[in-house]
Backbone bond lengths (Angstrom), bond angles and torsions (degrees), N, CA, C in turn:
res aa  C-N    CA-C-N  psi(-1)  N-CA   C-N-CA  omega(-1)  CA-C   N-CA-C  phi
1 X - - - 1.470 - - 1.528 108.63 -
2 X 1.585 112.53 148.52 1.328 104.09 -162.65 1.801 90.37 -115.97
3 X 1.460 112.76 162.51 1.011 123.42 153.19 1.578 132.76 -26.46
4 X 1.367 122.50 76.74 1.764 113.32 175.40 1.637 120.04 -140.48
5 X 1.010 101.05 139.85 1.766 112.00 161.02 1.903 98.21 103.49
6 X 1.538 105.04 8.01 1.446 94.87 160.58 1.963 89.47 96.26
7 X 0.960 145.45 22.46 1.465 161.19 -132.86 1.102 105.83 -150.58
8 X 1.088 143.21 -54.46 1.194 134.88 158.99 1.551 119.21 116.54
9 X 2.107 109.60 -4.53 1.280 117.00 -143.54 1.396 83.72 -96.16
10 X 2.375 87.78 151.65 1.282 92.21 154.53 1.042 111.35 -169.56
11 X 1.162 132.31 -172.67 2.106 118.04 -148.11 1.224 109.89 -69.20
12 X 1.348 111.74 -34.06 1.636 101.12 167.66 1.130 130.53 -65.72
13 X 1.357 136.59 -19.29 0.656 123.56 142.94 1.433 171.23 -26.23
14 X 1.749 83.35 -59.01 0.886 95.79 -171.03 1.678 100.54 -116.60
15 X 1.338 130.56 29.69 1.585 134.57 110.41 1.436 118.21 27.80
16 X 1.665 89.80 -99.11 1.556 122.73 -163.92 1.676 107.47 -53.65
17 X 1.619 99.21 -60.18 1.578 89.16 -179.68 1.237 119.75 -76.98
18 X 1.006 132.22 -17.33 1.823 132.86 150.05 1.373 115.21 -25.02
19 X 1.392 91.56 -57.95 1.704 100.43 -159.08 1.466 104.98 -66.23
20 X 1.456 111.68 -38.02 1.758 114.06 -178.58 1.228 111.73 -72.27
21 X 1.325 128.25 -26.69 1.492 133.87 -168.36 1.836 93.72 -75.94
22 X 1.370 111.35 -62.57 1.739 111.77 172.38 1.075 134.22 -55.01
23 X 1.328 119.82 -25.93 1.087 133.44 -171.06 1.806 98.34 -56.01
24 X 1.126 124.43 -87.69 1.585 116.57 -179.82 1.437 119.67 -31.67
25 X 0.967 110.31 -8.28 1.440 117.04 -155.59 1.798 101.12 -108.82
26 X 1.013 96.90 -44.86 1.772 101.01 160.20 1.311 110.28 -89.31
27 X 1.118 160.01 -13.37 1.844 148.14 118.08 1.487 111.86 -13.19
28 X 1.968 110.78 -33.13 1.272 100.68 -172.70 1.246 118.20 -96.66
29 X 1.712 102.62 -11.87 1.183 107.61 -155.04 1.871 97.51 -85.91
30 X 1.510 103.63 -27.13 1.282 121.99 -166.66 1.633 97.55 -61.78
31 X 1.370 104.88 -60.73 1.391 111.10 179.90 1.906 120.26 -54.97
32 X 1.012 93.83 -43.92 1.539 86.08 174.22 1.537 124.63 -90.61
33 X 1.429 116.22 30.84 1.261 135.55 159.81 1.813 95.07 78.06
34 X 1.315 146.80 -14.73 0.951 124.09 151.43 2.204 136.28 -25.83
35 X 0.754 88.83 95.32 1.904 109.14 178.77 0.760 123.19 -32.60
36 X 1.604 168.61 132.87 1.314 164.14 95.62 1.740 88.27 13.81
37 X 1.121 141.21 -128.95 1.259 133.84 -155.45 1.802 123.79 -29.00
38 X 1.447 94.46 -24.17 1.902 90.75 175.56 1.753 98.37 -74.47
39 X 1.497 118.35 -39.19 0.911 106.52 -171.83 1.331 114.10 -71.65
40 X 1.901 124.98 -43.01 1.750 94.02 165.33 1.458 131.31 -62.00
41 X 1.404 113.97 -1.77 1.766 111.34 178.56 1.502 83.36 -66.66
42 X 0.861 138.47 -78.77 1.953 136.59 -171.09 0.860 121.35 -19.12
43 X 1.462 104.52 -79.11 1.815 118.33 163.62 1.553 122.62 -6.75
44 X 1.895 97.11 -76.73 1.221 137.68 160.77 2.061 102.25 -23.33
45 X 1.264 108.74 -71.93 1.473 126.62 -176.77 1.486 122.50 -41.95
46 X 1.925 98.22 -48.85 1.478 122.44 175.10 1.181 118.81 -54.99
47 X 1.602 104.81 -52.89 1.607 120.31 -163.73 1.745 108.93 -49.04
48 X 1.493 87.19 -55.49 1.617 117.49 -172.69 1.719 91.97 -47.38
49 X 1.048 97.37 -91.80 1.690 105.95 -177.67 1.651 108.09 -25.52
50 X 1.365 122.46 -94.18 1.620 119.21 -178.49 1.667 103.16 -30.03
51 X 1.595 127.22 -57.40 1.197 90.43 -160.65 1.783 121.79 -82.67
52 X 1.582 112.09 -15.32 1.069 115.58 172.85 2.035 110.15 -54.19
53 X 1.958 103.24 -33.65 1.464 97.12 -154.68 2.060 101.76 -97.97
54 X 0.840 90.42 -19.42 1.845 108.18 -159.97 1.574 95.23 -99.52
55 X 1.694 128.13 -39.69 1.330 103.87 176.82 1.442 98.50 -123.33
56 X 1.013 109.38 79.16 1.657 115.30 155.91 1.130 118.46 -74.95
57 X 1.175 136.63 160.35 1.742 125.54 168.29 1.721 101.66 -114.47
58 X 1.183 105.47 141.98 1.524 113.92 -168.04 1.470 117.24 -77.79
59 X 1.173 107.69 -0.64 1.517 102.41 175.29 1.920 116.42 -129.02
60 X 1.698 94.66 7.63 1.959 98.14 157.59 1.505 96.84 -145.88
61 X 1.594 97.43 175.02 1.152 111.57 -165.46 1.570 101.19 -77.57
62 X 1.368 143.74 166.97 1.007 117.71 147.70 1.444 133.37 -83.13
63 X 1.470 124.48 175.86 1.497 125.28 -164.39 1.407 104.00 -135.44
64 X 1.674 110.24 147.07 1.404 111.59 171.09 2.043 105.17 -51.64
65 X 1.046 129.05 -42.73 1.079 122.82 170.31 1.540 129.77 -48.46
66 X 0.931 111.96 -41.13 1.452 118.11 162.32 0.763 146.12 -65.53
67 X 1.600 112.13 -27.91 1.491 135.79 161.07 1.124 116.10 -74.49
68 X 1.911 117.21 -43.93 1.406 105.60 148.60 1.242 149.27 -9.13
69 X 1.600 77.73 -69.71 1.469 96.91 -174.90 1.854 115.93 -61.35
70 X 1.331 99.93 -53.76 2.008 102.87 171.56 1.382 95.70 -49.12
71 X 1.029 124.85 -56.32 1.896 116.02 -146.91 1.545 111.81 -85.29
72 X 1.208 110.82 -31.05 1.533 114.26 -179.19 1.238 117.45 90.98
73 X 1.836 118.04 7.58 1.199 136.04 -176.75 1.365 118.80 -97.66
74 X 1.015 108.04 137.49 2.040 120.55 -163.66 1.247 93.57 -55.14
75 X 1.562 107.14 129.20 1.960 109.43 168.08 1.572 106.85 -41.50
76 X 1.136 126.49 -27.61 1.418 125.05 -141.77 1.796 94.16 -89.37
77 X 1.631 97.85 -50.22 1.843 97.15 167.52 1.657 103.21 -65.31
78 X 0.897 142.13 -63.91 1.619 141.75 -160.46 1.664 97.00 -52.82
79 X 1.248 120.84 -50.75 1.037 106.92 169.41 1.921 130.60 -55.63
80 X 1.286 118.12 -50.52 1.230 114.46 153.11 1.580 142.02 -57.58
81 X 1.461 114.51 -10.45 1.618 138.26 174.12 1.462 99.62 -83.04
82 X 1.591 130.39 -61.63 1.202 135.48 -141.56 1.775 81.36 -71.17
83 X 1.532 87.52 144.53 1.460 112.95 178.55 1.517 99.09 91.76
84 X 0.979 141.03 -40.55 1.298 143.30 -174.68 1.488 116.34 -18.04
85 X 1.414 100.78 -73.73 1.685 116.46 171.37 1.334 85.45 102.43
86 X 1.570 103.53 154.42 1.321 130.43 177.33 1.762 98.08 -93.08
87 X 1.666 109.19 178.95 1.525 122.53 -163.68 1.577 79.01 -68.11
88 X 1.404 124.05 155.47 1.238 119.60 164.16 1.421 115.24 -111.13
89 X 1.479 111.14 135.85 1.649 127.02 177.98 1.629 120.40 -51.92
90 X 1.598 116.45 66.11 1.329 110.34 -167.07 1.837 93.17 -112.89
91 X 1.677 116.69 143.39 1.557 98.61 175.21 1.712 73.91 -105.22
92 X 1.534 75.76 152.02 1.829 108.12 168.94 1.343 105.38 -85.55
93 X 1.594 92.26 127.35 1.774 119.36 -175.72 1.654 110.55 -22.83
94 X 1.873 99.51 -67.54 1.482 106.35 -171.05 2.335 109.31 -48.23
95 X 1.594 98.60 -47.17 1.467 85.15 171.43 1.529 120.41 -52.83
96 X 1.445 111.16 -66.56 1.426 106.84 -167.02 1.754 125.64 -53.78
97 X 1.363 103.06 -29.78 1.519 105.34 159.20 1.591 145.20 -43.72
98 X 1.608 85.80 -49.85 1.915 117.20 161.25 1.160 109.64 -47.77
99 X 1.342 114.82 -52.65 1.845 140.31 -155.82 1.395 100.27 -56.16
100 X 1.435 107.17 -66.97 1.594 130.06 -162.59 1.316 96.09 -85.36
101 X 1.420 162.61 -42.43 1.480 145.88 179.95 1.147 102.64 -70.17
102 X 1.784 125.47 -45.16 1.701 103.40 174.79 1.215 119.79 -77.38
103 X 1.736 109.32 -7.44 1.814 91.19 162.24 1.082 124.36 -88.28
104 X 0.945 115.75 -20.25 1.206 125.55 166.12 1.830 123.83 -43.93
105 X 1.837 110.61 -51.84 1.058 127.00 -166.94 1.705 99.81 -78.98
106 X 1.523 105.98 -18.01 1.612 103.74 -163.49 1.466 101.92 -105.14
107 X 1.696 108.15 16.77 1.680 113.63 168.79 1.329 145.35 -157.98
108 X 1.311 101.42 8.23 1.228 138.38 -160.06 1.897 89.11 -108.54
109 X 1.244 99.94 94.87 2.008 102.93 164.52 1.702 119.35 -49.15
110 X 1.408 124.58 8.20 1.060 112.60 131.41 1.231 152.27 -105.99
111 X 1.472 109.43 -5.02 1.417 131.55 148.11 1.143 141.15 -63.94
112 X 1.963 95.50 -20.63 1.794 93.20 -170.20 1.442 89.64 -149.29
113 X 1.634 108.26 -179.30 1.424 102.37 -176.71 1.227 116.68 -109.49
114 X 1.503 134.83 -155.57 1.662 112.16 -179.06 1.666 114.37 -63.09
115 X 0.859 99.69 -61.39 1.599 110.74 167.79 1.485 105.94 -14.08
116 X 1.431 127.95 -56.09 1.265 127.62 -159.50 1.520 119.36 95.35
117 X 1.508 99.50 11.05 1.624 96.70 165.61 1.604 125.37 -77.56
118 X 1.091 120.21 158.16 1.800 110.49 -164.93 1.914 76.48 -89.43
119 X 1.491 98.77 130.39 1.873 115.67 146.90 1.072 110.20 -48.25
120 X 1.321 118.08 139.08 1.557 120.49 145.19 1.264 122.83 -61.77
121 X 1.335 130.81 141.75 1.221 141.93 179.35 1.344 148.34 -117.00
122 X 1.310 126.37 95.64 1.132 111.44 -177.14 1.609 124.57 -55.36
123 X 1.594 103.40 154.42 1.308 88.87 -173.85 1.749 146.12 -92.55
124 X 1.760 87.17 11.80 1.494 99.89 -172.23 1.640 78.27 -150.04
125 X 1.984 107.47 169.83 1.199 89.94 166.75 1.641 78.71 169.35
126 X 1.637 126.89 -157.74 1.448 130.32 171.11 1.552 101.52 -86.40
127 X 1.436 88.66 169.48 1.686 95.85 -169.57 1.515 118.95 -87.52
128 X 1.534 112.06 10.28 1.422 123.49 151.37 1.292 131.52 -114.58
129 X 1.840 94.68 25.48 1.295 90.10 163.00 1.031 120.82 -123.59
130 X 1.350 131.60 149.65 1.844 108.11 -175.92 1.689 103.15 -104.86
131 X 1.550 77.11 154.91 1.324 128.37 -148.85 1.508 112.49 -140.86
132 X 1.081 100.72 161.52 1.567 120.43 -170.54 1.753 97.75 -71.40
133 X 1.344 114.70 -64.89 1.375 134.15 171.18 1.268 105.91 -25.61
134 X 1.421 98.73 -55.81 2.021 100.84 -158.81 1.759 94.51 -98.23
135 X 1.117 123.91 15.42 1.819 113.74 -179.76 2.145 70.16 -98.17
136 X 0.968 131.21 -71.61 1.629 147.47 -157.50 1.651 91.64 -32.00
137 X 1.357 104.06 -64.97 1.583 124.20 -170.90 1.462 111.94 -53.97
138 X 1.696 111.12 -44.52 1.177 101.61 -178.23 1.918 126.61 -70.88
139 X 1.325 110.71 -3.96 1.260 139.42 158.28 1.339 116.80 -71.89
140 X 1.170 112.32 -72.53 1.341 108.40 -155.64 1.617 104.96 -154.61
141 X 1.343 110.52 137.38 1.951 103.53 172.53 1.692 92.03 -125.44
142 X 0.874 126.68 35.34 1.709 137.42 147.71 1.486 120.07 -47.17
143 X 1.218 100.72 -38.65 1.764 131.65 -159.29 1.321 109.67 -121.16
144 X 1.105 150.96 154.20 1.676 156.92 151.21 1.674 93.81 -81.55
145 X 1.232 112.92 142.37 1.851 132.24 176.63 1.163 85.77 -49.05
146 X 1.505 117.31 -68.51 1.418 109.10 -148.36 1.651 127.62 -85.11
147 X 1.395 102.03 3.30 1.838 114.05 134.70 1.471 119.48 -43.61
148 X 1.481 120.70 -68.87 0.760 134.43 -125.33 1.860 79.12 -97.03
149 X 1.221 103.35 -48.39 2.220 92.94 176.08 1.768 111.95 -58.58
150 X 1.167 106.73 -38.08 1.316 104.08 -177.81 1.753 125.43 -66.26
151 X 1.444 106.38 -42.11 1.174 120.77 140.46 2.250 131.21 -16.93
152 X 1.821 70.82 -71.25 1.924 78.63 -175.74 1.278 95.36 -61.13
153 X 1.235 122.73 -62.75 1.509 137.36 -163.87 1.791 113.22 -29.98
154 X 1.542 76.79 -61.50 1.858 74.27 166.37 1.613 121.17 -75.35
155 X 1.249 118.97 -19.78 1.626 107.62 177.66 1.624 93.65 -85.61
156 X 1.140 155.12 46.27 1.573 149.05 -128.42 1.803 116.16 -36.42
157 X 1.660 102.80 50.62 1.215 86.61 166.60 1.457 129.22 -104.56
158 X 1.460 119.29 22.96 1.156 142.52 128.74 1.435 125.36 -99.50
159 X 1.655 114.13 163.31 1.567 98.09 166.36 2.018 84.96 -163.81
160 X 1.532 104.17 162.07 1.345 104.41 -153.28 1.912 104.34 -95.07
161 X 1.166 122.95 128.23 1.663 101.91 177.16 1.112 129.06 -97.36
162 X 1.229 148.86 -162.42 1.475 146.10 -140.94 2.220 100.45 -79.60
163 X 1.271 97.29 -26.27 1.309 95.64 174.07 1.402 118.02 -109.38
164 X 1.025 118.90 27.95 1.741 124.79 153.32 1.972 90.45 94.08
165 X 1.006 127.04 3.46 1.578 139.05 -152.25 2.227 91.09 -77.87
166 X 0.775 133.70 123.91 1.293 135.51 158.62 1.538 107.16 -60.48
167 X 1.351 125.78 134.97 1.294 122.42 -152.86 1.683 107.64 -152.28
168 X 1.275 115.45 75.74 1.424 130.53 179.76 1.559 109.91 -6.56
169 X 1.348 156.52 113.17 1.484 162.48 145.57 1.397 106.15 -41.03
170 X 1.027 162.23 -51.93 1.190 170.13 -124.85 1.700 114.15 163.28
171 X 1.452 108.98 151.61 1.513 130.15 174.68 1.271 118.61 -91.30
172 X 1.094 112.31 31.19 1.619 134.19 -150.01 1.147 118.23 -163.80
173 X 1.525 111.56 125.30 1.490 103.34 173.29 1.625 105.06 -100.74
174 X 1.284 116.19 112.56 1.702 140.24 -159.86 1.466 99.12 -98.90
175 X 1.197 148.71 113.42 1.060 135.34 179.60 1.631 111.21 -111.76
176 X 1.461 114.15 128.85 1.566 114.92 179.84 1.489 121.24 -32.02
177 X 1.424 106.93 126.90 1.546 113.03 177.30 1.621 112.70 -50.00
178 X 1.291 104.76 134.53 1.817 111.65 177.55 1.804 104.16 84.33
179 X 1.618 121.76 -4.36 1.385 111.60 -165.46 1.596 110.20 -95.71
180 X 1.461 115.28 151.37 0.994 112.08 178.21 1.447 124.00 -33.84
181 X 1.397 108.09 -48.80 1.608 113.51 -173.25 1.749 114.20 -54.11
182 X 1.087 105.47 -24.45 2.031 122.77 -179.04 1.359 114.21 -82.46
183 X 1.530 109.22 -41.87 1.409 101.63 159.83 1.255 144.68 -99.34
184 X 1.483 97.19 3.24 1.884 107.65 133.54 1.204 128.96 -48.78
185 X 1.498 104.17 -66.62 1.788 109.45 166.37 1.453 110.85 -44.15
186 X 1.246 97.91 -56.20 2.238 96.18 -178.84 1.527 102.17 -9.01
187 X 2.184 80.70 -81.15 1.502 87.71 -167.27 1.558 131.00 -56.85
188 X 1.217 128.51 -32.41 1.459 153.60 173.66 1.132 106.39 -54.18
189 X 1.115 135.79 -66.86 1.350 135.34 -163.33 1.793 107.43 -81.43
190 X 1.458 118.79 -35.64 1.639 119.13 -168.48 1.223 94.07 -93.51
191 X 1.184 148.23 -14.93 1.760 141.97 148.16 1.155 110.30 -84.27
192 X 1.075 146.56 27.51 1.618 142.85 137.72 1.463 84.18 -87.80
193 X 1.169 131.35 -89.49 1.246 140.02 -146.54 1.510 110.20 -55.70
194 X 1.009 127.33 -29.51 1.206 133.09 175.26 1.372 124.70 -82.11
195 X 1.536 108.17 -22.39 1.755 120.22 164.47 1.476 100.23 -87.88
196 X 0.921 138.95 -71.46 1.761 129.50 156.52 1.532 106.55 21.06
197 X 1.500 89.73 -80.31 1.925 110.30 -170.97 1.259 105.16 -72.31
198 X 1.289 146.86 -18.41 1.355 142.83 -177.72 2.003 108.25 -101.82
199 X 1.420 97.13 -40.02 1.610 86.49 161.12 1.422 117.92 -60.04
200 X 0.952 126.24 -41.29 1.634 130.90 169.69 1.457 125.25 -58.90
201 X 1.706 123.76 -33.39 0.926 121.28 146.94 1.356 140.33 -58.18
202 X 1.296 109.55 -35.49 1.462 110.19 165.06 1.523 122.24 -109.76
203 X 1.666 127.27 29.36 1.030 126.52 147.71 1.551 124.78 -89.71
204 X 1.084 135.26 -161.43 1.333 128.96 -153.84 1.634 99.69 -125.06
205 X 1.042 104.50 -10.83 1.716 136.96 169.77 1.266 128.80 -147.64
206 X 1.447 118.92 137.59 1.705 106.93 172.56 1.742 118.35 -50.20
207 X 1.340 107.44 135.14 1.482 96.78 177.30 1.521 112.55 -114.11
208 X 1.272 124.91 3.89 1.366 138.89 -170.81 1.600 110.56 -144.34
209 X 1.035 108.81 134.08 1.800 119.33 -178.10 1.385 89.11 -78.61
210 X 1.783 111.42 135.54 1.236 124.21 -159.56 1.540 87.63 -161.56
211 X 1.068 130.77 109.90 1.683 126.99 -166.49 1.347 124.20 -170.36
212 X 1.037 130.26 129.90 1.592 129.49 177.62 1.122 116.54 -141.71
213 X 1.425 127.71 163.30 1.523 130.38 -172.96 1.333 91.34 -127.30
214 X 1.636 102.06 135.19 1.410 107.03 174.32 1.960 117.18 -158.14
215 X 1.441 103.21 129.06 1.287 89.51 160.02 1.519 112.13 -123.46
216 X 1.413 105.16 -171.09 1.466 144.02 -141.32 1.748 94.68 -123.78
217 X 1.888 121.19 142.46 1.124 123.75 150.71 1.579 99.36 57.50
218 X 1.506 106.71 68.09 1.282 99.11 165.22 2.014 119.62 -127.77
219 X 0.917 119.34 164.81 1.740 115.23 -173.95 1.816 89.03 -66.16
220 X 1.721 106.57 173.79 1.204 121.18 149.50 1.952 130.38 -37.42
221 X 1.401 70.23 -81.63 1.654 87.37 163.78 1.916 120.29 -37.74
222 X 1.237 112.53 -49.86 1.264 89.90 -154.35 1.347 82.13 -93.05
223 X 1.143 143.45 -33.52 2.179 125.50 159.46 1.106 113.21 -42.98
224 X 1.002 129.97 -44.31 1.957 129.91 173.41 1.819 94.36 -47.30
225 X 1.577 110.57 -70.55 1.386 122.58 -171.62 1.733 108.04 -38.27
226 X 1.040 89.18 -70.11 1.548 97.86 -172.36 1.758 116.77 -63.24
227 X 1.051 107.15 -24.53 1.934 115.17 172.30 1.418 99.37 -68.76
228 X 1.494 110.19 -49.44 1.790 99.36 175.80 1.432 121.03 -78.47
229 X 0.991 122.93 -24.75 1.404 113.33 168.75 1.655 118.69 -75.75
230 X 1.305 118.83 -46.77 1.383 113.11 144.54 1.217 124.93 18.82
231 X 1.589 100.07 -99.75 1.463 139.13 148.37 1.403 142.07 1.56
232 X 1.729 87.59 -44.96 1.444 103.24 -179.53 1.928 92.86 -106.81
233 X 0.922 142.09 -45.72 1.362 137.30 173.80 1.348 105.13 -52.95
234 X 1.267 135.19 -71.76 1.178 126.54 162.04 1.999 127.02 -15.53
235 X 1.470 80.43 -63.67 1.907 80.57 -179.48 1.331 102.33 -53.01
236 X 1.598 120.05 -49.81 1.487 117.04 -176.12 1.444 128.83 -56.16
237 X 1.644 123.17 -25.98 1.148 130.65 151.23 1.539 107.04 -68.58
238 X 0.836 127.77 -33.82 1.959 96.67 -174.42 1.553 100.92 -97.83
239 X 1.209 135.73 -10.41 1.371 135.33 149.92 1.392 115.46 -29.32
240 X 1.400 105.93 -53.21 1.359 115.95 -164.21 1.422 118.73 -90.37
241 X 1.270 107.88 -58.31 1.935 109.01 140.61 0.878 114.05 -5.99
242 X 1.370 126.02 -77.16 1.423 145.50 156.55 1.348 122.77 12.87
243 X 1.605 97.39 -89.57 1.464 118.48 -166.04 1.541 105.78 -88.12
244 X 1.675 123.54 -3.12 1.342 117.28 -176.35 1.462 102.49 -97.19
245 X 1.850 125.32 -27.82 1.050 145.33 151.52 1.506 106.59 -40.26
246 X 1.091 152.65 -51.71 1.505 151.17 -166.33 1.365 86.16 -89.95
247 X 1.161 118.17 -60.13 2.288 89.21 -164.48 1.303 102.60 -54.42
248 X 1.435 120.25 -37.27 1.541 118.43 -168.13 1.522 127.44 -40.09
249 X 1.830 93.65 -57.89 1.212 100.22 -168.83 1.822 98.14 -105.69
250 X 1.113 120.60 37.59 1.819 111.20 175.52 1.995 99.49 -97.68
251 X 1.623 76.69 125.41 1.727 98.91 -162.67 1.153 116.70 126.11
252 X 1.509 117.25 -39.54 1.302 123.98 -155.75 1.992 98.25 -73.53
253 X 1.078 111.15 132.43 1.698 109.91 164.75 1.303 124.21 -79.25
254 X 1.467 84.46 -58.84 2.050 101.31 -173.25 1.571 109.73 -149.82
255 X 1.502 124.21 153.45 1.146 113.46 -163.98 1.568 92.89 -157.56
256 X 1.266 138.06 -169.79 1.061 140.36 -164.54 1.572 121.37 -138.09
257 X 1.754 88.57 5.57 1.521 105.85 -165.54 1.438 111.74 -129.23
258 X 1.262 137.02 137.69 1.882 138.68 -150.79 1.510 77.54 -135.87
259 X 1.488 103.83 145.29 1.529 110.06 152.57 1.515 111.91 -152.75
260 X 1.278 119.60 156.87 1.409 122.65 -168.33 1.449 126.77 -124.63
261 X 1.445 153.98 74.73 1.423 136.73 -176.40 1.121 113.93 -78.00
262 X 1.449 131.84 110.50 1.386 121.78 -172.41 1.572 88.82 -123.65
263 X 1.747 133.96 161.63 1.132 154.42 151.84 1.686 118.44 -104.31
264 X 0.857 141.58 132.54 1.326 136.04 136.13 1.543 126.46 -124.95
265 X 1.403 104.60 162.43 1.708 128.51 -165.42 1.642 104.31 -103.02
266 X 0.969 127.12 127.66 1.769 132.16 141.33 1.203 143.06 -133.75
267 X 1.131 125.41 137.92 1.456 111.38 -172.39 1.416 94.97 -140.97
268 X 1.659 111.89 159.81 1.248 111.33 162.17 1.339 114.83 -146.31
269 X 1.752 112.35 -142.04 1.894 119.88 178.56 1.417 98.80 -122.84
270 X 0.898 122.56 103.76 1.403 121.52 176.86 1.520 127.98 -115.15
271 X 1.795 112.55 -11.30 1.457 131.08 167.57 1.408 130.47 -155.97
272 X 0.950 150.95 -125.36 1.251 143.57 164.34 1.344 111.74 -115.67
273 X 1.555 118.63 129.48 1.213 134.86 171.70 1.499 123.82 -22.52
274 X 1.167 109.65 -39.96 1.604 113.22 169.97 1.187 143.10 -116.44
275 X 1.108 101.42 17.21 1.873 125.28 170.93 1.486 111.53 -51.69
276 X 1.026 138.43 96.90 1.260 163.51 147.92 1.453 127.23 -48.86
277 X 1.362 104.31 -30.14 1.578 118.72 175.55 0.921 131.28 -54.93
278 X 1.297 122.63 -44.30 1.457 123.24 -174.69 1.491 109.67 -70.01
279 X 1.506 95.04 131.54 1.779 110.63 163.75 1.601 103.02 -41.21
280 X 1.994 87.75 139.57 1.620 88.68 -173.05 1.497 109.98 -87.44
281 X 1.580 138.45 0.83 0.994 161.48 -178.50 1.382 104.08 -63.10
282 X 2.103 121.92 -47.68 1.295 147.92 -158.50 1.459 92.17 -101.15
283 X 1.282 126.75 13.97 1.738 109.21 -168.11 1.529 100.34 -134.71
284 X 1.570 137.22 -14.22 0.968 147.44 -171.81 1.568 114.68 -132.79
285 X 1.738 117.46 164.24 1.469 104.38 177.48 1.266 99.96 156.09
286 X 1.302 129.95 156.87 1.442 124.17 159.05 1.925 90.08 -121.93
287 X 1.481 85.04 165.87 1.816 91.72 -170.45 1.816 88.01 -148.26
């Protein structure tokens, strides 16, 4: 990569943070039997696509030569790739359905209470009262309600309480480890976040809040402490997101514009519990 836009970037650079950003990401790929060669057929696929679609120049067409030339890929493959198309950004029905009734339930003042906790619900009832039926309905009549309870019920993200009331499991839609629905999110959520940080690198200013607080050299205890509290600040920011997100857009049909606030938490083991050494300058920080 050559020097442009006043940025300064260039492959050497940018190496190092490559390698840390992939690194988990080939752990996963390793583990789920994905290949070193399936993965450059992809690569291979991507390159073609972004540079044929993302650097076009606005006043010629582009050319297998040109794309060549960015990607470093034989005219002869670029020529057989182009047109290809990259994976395309579609959410699957069953997710986006889930998505929007529990946001719905986790913001909508007749679903929940000030707080923003989801009500329990009965599941049938009059049509001014809410209900399980009419939170389902007000989403979507694609589906019958009682698809859609029987459904949660068995993934247990509902479960029923002493008065027959449907009773939200989580404020969160959590999707089973290894399940399709998670590695939707994978991709969804670590390409927002990852275009975030790369629009910012190559703008001339940050244009997206991209930020974390983190320290260095800490005991058990106080990473346990701080992962759970996290946790709970976090939920309380996208709670609120949430419910300011639904007044926003109620009315709205269709629009041309997606937006995303996502948070995440990590912690790990990276030295010994009582290392004291490190400069406290090197152990704390927001970035």
């Amino acid at each position: 990569m050559t020097e442009k836009d006043g940025t300064g970037l260039d492959a050497g650079r940018l190496q190092a943070p490559l390698a840390r950003l992939l690194r988990p990401l080939v752990r996963l790929a390793i583990r789920s039997g994905l290949t070193f060669p399936a993965l450059v057929d992809l690569l291979r696929e991507l390159y073609v696509n972004v540079a044929e679609n993302d650097f076009a120049l606005t006043s010629k067409s582009q050319t297998d030569s040109r794309v060549s030339l960015l990607t470093g890929i034989h005219r002869k493959e670029v020529s057989r790739l182009r047109g290809a198309g990259a994976p395309v950004n579609v959410v699957p029905v069953s997710i986006s359905r889930t998505s929007r009734i529990l946001a719905r339930w986790l913001a909508d003042s007749d679903f929940s209470d000030g707080a923003g906790r989801p009500r329990p619900l009965p599941r049938t009832g009059s049509d001014l009262e809410p209900t399980f039926d009419r939170l389902v309905e007000s989403v979507t009549r694609d589906v019958r309600p009682r698809v859609v309870l029987d459904e949660w019920l068995d993934r247990g993200l509902v479960t029923r309480d002493a008065d027959d009331r449907i009773v939200l499991a989580e404020q969160a839609f959590i999707p089973k480890s290894g399940s399709d629905q998670q590695l939707y999110y994978l991709g969804r959520n670590l390409h927002d976040h990852i275009a975030a940080a790369v629009a910012n690198v190559e703008g001339d200013r940050p244009r997206f809040l991209e930020r974390a607080v983190h320290y260095d050299g800490l005991t058990q205890p106080i990473a346990e402490m701080l992962e759970k509290r996290s946790r709970e600040i976090a939920m309380e920011a996208l709670t609120t997101a949430n419910r300011e997100a639904h007044t926003a857009t109620e009315g709205i049909s269709d629009g041309g514009w997606r937006w995303n606030f996502g948070v995440y938490v990590y912690s790990e083991r990276v030295g010994g519990d009582n290392d004291e050494t490190a400069d406290r300058n090197d152990r704390e920080g927001t970035t």
